[in-house]
PDB file of N, CA, C and O in Angstrom, chain B, residues numbered from 101:
ATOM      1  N   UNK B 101      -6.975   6.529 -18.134  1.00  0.00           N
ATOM      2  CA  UNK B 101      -5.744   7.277 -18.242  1.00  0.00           C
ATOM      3  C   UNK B 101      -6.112   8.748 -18.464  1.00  0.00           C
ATOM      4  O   UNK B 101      -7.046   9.046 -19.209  1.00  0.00           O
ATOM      5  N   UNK B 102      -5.293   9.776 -17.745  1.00  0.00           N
ATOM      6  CA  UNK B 102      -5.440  11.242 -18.236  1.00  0.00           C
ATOM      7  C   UNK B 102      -4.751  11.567 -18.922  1.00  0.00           C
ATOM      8  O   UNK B 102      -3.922  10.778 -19.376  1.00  0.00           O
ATOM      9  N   UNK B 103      -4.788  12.816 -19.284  1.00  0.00           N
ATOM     10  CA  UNK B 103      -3.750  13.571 -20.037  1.00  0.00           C
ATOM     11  C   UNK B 103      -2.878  14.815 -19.862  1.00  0.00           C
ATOM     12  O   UNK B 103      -3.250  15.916 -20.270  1.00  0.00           O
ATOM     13  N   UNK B 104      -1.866  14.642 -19.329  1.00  0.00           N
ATOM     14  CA  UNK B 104      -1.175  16.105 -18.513  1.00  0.00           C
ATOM     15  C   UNK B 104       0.186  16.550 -19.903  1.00  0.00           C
ATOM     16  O   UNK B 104       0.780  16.184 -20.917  1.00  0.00           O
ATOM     17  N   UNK B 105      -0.001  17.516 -18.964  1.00  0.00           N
ATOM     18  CA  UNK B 105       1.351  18.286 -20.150  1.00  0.00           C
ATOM     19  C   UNK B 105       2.559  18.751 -19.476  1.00  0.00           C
ATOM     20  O   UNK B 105       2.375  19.571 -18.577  1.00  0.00           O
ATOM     21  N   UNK B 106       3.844  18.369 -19.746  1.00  0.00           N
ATOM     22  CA  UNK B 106       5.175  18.955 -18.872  1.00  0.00           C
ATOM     23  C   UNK B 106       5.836  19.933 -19.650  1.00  0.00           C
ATOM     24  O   UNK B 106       5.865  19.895 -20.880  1.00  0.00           O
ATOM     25  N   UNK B 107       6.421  20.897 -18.889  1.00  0.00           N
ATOM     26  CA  UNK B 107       7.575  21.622 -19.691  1.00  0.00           C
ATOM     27  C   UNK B 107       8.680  21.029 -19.043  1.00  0.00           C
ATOM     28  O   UNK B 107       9.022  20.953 -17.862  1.00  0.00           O
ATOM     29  N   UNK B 108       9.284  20.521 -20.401  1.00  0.00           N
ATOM     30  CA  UNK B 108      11.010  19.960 -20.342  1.00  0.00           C
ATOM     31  C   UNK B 108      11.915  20.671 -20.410  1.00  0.00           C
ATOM     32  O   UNK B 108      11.253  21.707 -20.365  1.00  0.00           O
ATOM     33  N   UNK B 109      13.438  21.187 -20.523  1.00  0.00           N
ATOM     34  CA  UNK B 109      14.086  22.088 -20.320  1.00  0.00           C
ATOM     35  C   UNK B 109      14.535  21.062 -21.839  1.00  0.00           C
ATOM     36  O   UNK B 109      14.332  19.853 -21.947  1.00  0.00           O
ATOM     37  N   UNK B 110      15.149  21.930 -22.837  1.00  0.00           N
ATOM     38  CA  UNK B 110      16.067  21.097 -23.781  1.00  0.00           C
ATOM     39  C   UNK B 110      17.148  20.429 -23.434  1.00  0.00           C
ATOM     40  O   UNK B 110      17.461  20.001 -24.545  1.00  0.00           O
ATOM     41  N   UNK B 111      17.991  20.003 -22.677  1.00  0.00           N
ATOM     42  CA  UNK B 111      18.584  19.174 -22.003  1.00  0.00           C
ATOM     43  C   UNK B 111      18.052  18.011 -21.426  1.00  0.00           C
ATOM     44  O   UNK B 111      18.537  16.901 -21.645  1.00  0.00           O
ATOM     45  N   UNK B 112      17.160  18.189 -20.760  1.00  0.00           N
ATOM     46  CA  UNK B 112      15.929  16.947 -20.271  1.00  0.00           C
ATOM     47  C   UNK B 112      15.023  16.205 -21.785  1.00  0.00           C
ATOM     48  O   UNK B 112      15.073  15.023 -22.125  1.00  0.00           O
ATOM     49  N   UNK B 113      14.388  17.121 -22.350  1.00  0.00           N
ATOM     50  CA  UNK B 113      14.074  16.617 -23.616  1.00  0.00           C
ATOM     51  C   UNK B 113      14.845  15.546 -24.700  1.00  0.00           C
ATOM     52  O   UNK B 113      14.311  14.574 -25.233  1.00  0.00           O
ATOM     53  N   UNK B 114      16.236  15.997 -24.870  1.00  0.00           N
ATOM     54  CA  UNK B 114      16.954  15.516 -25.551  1.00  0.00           C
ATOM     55  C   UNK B 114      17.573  14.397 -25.111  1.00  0.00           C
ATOM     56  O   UNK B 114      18.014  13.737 -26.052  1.00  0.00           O
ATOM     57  N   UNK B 115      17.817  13.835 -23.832  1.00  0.00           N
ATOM     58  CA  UNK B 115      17.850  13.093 -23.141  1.00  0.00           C
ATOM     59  C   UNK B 115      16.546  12.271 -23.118  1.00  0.00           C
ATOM     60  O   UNK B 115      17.036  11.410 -22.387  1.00  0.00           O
ATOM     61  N   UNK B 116      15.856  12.026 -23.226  1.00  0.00           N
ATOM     62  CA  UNK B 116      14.611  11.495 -22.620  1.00  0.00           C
ATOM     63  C   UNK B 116      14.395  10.720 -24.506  1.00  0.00           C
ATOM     64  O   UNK B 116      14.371   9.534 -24.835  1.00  0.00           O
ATOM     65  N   UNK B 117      14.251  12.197 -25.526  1.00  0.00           N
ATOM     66  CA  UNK B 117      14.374  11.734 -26.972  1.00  0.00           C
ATOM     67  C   UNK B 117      15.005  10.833 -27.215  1.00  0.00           C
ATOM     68  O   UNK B 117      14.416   9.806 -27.551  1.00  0.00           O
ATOM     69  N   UNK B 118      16.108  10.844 -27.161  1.00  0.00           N
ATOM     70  CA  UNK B 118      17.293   9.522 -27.137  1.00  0.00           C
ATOM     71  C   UNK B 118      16.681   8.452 -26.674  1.00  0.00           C
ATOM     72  O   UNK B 118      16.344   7.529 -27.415  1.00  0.00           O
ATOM     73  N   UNK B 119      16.494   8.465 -25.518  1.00  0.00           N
ATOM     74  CA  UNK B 119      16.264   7.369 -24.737  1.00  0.00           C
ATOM     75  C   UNK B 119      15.176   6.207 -25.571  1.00  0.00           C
ATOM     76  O   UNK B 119      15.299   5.042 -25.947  1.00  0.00           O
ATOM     77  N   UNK B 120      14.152   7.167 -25.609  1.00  0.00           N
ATOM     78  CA  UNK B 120      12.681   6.779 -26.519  1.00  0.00           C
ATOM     79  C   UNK B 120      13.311   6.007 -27.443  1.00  0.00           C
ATOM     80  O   UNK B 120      13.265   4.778 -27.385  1.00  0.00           O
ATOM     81  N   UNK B 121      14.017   6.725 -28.464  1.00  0.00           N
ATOM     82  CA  UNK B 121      14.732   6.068 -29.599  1.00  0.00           C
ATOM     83  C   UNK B 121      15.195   4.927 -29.419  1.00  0.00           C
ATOM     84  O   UNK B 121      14.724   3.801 -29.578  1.00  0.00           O
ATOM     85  N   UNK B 122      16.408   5.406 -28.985  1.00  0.00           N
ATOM     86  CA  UNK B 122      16.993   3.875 -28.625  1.00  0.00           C
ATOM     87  C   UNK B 122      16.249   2.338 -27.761  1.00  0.00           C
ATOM     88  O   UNK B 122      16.745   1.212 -27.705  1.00  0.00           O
ATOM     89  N   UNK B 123      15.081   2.771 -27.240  1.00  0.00           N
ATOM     90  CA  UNK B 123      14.088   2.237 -26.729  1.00  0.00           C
ATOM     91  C   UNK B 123      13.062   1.309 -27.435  1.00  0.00           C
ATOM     92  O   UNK B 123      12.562   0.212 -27.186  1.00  0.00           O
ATOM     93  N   UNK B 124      12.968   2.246 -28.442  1.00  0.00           N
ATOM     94  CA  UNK B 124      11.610   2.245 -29.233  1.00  0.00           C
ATOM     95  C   UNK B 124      10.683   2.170 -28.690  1.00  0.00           C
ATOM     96  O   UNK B 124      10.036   1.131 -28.558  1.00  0.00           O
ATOM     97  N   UNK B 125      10.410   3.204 -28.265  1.00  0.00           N
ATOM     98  CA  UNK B 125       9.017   3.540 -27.370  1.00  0.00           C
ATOM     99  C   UNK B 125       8.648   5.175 -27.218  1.00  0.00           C
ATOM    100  O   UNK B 125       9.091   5.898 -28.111  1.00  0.00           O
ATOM    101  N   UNK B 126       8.114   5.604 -26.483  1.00  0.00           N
ATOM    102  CA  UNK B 126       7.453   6.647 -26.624  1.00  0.00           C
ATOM    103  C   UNK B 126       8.513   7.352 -25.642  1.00  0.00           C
ATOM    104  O   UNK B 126       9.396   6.753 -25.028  1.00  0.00           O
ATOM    105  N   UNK B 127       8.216   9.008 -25.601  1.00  0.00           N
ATOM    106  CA  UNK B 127       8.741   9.790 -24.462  1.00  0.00           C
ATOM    107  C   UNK B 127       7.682  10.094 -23.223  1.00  0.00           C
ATOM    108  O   UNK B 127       7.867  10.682 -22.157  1.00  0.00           O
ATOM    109  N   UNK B 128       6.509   9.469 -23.771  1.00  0.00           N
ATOM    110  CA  UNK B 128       5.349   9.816 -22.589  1.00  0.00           C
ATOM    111  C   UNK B 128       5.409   8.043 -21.811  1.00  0.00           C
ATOM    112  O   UNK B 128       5.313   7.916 -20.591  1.00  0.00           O
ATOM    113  N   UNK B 129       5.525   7.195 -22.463  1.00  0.00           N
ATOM    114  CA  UNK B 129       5.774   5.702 -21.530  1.00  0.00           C
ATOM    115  C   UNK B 129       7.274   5.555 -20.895  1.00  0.00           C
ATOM    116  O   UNK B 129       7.428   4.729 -19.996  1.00  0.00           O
ATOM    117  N   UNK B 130       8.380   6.334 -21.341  1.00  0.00           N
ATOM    118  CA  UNK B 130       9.176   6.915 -20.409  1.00  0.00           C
ATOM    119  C   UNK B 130       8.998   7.380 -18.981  1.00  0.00           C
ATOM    120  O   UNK B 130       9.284   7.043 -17.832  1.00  0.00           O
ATOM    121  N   UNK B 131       8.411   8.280 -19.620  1.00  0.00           N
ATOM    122  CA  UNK B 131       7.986   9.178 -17.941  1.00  0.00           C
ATOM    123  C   UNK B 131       7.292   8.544 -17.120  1.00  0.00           C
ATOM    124  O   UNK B 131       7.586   8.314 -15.947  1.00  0.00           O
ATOM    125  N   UNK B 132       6.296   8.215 -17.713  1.00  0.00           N
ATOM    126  CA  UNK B 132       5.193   7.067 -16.977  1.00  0.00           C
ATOM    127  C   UNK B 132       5.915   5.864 -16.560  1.00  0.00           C
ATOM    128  O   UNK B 132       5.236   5.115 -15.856  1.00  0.00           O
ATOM    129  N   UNK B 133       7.029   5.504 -16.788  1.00  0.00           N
ATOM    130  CA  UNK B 133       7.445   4.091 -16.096  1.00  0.00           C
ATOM    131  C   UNK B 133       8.425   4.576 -15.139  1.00  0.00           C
ATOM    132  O   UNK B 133       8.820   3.780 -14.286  1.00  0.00           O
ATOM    133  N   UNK B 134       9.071   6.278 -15.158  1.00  0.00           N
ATOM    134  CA  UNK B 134       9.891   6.705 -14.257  1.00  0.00           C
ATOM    135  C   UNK B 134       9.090   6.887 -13.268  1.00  0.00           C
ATOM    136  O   UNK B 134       9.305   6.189 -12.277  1.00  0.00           O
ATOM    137  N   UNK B 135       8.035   7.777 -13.226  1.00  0.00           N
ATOM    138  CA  UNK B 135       6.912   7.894 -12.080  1.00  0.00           C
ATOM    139  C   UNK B 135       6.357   7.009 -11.728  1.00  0.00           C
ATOM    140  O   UNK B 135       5.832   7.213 -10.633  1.00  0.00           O
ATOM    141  N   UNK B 136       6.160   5.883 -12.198  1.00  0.00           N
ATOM    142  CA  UNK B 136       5.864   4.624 -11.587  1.00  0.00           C
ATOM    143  C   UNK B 136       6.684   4.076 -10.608  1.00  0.00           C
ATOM    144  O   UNK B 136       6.267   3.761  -9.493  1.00  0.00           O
ATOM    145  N   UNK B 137       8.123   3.917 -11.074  1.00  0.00           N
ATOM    146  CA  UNK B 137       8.685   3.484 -10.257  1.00  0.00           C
ATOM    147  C   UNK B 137       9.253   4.151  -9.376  1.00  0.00           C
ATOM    148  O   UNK B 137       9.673   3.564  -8.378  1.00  0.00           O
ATOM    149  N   UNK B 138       9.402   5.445  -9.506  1.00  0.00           N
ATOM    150  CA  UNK B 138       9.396   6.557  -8.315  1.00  0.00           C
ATOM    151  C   UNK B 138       8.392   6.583  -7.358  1.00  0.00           C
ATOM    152  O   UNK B 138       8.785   6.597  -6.192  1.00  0.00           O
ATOM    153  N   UNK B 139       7.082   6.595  -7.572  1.00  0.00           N
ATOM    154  CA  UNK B 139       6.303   6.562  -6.583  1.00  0.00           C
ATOM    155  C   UNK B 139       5.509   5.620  -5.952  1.00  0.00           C
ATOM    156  O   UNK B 139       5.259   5.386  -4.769  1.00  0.00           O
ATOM    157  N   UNK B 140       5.040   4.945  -7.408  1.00  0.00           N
ATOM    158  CA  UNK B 140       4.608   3.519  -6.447  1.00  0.00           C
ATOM    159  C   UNK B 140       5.413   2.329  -6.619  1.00  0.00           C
ATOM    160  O   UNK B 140       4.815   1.253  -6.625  1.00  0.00           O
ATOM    161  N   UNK B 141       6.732   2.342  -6.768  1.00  0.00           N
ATOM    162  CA  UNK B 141       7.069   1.017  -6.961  1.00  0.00           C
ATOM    163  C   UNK B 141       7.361   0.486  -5.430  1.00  0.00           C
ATOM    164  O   UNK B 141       7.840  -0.646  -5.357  1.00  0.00           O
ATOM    165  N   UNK B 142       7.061   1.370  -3.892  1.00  0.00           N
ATOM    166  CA  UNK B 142       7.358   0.598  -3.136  1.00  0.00           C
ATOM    167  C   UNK B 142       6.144   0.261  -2.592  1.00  0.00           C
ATOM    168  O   UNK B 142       6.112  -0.684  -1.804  1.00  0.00           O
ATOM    169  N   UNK B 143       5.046   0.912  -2.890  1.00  0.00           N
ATOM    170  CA  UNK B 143       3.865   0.536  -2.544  1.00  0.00           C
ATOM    171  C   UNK B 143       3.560  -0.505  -3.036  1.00  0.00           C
ATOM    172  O   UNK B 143       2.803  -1.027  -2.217  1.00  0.00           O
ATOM    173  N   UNK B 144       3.676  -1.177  -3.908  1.00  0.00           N
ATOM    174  CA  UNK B 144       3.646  -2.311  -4.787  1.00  0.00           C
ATOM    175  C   UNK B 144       4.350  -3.201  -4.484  1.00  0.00           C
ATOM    176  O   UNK B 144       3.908  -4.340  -4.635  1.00  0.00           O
ATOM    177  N   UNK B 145       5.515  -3.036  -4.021  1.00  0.00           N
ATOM    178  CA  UNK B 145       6.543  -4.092  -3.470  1.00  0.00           C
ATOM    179  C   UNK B 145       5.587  -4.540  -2.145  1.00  0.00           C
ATOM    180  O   UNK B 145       5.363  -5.721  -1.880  1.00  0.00           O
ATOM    181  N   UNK B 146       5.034  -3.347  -1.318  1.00  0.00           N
ATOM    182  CA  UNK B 146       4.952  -3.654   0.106  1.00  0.00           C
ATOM    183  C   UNK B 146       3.390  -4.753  -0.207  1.00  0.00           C
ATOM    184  O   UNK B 146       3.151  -5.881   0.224  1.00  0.00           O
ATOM    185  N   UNK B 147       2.488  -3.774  -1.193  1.00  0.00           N
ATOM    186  CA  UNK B 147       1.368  -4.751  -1.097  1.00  0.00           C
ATOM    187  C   UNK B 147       1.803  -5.986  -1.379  1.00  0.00           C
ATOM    188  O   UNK B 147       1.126  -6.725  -0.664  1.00  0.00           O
ATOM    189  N   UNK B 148       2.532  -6.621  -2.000  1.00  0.00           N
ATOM    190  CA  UNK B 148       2.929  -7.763  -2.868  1.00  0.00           C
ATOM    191  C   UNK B 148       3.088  -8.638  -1.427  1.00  0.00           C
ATOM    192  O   UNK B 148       2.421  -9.628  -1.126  1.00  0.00           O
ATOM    193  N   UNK B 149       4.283  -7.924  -0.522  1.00  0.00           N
ATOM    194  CA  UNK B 149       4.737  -8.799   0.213  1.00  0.00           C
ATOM    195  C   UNK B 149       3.715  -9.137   1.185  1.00  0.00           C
ATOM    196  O   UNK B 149       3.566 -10.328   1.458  1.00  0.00           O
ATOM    197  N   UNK B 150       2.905  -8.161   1.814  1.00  0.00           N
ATOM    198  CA  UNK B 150       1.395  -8.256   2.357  1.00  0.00           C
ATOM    199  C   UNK B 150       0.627  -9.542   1.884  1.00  0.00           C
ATOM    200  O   UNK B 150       0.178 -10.417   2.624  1.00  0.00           O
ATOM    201  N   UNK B 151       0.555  -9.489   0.414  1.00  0.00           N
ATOM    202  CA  UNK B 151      -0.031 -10.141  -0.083  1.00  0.00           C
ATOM    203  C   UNK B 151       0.559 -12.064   0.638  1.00  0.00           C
ATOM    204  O   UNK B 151      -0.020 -12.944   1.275  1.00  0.00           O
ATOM    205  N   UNK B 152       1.813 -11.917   0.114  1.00  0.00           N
ATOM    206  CA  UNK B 152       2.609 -12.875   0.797  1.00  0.00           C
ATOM    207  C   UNK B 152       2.174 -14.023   1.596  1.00  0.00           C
ATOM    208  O   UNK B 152       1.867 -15.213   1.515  1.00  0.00           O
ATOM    209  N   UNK B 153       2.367 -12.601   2.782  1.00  0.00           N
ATOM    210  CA  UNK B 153       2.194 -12.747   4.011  1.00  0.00           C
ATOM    211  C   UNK B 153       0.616 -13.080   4.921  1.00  0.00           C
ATOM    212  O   UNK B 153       0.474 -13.579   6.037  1.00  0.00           O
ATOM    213  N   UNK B 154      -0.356 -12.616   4.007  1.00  0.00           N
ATOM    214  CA  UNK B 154      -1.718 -13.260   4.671  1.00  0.00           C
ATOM    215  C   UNK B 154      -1.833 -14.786   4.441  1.00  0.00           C
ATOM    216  O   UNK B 154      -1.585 -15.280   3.342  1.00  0.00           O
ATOM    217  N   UNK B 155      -2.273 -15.621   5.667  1.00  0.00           N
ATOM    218  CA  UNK B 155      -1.783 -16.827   5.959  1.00  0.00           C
ATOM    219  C   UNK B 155      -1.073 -17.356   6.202  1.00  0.00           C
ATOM    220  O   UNK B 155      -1.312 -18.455   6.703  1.00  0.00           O
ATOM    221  N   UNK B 156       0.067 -16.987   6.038  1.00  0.00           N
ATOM    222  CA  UNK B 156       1.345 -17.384   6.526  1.00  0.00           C
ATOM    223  C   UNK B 156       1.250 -18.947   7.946  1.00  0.00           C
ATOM    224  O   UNK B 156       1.752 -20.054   8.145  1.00  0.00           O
ATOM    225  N   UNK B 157       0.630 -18.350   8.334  1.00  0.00           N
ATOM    226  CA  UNK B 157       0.228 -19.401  10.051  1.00  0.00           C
ATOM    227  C   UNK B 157      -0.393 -20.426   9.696  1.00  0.00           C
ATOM    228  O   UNK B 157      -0.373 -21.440  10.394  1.00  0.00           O
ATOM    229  N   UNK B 158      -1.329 -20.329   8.085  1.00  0.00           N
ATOM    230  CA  UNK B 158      -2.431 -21.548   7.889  1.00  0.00           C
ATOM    231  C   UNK B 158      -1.668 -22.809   8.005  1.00  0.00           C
ATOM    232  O   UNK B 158      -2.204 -23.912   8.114  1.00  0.00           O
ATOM    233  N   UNK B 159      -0.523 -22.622   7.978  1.00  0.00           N
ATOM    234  CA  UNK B 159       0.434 -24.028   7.059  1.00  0.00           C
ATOM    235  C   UNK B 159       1.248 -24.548   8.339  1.00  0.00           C
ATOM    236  O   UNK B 159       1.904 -25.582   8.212  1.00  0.00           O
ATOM    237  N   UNK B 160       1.232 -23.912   9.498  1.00  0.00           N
ATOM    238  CA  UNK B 160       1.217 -24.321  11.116  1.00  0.00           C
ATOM    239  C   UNK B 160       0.193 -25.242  11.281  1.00  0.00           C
ATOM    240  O   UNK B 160      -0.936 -24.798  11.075  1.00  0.00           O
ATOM    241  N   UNK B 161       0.326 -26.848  11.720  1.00  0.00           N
ATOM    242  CA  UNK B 161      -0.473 -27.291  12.233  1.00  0.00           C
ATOM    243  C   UNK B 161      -0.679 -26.842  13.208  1.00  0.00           C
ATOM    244  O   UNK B 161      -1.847 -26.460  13.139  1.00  0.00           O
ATOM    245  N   UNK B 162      -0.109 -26.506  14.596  1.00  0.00           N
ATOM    246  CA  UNK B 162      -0.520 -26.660  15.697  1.00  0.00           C
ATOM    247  C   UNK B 162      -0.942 -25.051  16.223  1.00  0.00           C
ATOM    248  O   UNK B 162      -0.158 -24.164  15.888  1.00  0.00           O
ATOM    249  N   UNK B 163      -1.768 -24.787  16.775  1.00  0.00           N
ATOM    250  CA  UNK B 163      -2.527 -23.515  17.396  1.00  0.00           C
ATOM    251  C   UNK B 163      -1.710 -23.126  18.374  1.00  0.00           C
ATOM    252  O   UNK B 163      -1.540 -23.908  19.309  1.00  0.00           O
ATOM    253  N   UNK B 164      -0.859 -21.513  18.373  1.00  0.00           N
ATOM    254  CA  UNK B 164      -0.203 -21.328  19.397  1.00  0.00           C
ATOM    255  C   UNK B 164      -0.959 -19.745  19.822  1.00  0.00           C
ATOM    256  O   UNK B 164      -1.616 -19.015  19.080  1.00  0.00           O
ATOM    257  N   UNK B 165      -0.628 -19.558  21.143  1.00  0.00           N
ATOM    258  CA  UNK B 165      -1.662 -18.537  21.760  1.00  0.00           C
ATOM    259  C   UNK B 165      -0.432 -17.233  21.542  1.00  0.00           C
ATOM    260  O   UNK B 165       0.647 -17.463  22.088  1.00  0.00           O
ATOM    261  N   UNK B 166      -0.526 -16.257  20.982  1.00  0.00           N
ATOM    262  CA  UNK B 166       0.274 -15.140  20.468  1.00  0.00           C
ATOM    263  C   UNK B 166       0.831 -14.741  22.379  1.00  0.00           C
ATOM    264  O   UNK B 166       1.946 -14.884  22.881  1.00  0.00           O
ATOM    265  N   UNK B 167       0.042 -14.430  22.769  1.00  0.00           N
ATOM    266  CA  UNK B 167       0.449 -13.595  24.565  1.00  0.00           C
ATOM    267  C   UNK B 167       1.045 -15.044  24.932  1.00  0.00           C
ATOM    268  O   UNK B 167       1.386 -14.655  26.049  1.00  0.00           O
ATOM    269  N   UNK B 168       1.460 -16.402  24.928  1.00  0.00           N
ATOM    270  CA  UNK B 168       2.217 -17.225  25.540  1.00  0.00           C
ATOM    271  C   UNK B 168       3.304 -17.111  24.858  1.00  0.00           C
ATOM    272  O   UNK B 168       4.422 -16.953  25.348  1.00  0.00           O
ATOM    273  N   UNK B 169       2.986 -17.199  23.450  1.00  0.00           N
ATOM    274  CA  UNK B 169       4.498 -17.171  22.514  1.00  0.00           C
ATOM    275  C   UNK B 169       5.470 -15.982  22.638  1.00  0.00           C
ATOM    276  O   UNK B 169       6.638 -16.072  22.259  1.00  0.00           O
ATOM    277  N   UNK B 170       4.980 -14.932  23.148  1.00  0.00           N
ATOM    278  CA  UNK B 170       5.662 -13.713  23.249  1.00  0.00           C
ATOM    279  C   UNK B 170       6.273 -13.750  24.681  1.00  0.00           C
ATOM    280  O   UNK B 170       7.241 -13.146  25.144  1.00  0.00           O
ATOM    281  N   UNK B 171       5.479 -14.576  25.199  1.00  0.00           N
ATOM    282  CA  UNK B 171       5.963 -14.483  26.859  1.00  0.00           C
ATOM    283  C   UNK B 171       7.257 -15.469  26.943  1.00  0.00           C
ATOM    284  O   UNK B 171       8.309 -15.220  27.531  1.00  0.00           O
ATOM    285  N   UNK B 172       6.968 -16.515  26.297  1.00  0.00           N
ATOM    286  CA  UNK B 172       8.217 -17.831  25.886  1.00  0.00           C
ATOM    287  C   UNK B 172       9.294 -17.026  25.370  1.00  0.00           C
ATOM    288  O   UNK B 172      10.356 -17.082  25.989  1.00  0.00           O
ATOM    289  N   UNK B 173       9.223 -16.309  24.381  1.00  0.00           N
ATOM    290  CA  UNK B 173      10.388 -15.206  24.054  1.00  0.00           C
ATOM    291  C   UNK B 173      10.928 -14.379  24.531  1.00  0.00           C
ATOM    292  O   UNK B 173      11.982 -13.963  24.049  1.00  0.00           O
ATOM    293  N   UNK B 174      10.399 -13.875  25.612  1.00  0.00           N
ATOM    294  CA  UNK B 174      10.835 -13.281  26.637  1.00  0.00           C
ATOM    295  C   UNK B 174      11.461 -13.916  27.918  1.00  0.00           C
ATOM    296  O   UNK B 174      12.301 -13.320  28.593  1.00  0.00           O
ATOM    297  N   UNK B 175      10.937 -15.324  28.246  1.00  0.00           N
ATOM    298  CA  UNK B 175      11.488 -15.903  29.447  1.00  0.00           C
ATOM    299  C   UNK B 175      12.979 -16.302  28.585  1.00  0.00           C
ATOM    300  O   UNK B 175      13.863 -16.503  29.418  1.00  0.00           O
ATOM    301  N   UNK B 176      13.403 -16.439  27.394  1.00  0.00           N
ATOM    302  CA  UNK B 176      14.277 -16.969  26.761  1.00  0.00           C
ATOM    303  C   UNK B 176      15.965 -16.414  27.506  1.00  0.00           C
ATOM    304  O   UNK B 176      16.018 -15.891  28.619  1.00  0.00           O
ATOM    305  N   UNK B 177      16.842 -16.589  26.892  1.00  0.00           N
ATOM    306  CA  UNK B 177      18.333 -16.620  27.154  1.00  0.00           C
ATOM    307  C   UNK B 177      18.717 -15.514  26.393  1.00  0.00           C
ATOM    308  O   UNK B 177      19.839 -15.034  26.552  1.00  0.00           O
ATOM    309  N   UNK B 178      17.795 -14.971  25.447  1.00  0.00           N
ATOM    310  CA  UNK B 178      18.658 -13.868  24.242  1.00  0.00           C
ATOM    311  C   UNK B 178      19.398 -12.942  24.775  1.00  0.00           C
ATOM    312  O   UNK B 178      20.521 -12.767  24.304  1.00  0.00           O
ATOM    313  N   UNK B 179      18.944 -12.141  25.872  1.00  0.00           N
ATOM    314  CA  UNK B 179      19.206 -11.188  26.602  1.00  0.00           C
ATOM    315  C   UNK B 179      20.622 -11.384  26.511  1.00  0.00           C
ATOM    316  O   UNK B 179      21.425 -10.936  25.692  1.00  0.00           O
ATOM    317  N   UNK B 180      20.832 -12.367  27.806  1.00  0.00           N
ATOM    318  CA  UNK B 180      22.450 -13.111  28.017  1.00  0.00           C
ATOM    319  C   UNK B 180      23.085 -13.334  27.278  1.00  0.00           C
ATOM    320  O   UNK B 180      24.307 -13.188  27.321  1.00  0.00           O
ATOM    321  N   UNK B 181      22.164 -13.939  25.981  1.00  0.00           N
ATOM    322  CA  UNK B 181      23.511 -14.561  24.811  1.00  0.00           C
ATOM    323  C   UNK B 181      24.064 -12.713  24.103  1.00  0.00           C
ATOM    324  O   UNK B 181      25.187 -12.676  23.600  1.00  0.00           O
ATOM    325  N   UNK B 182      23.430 -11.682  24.122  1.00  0.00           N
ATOM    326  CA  UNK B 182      23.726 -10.323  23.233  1.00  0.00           C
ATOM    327  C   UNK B 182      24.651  -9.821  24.369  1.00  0.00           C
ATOM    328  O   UNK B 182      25.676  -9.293  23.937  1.00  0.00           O
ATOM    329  N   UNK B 183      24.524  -9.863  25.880  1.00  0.00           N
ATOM    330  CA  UNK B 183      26.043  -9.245  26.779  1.00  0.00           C
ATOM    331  C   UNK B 183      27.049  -9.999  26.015  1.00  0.00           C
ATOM    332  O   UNK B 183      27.765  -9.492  25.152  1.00  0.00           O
ATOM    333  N   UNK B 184      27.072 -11.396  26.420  1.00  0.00           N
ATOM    334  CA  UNK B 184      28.440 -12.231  25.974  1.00  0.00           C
ATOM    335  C   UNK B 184      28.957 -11.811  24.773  1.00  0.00           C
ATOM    336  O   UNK B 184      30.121 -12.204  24.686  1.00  0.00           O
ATOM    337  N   UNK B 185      28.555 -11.090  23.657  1.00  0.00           N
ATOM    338  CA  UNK B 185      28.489 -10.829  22.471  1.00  0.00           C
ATOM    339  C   UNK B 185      30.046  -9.304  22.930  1.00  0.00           C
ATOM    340  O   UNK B 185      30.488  -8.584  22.035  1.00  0.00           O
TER     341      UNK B 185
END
């Protein structure tokens, strides 16, 4: 962990003070859980779902060839069924 220093405006301070309080917690694990979830909370979401998502196919018995399956999706009806729409 580092150690940085902010200037707060007294309006922001006093706000944030409160918060702590009523919290019971600090005004620096405040900030740190706002910037957390400001900046990486979607990076974290996305690795998570990544995470998920590797293997996904293991649990497919049967071996399908990606360039046939895409081609099967394409010879399909979707086209037609989205005019009628």
């Amino acid at each position: 962990m580092r150690r940085t220093q902010l200037y707060l405006d007294d309006h922001l301070w006093n706000a944030l003070h409160a918060r702590a309080r009523s919290r019971k917690t600090s005004i620096s694990q405040l900030v740190r859980d706002a910037v957390r979830d400001r900046y990486l909370g979607k990076r974290e979401e996305q690795a998570k779902a990544m995470q998920e998502f590797v293997g996904i196919r293991k649990s497919r018995s049967e071996s399908i060839d990606a360039v046939e399956y895409i081609r099967s999706l394409r010879r399909g009806d979707r086209l037609n069924r989205l005019k009628e729409k």
